[in-house]
Residue, then its C-alpha position, 0 to 999 in steps of 0.5 A: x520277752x525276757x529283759x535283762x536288768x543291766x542298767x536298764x530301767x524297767x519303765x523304759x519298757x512298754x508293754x501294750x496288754x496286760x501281762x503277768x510280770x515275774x521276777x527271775x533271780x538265779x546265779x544273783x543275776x535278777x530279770x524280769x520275765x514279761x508274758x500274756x495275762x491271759x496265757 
């Protein structure tokens, strides 16, 4: 799942499992990309 950071807050987000969290910035657009630890 990729959230995009358009006046969203990062925290409104739950996640249930441990994940790897990396921040995306391209084109000064920044996100945040959500993924399974284990993968």
């Amino acid at each position: 799942m990729v959230a995009g950071l358009d006046g969203m807050e990062i925290a409104d987000i739950e996640i249930e499992k441990p994940v790897e969290i990396q921040f995306i910035q391209r084109n000064g657009r920044a996100s945040f990309r959500f993924g399974a630890a284990s993968q």
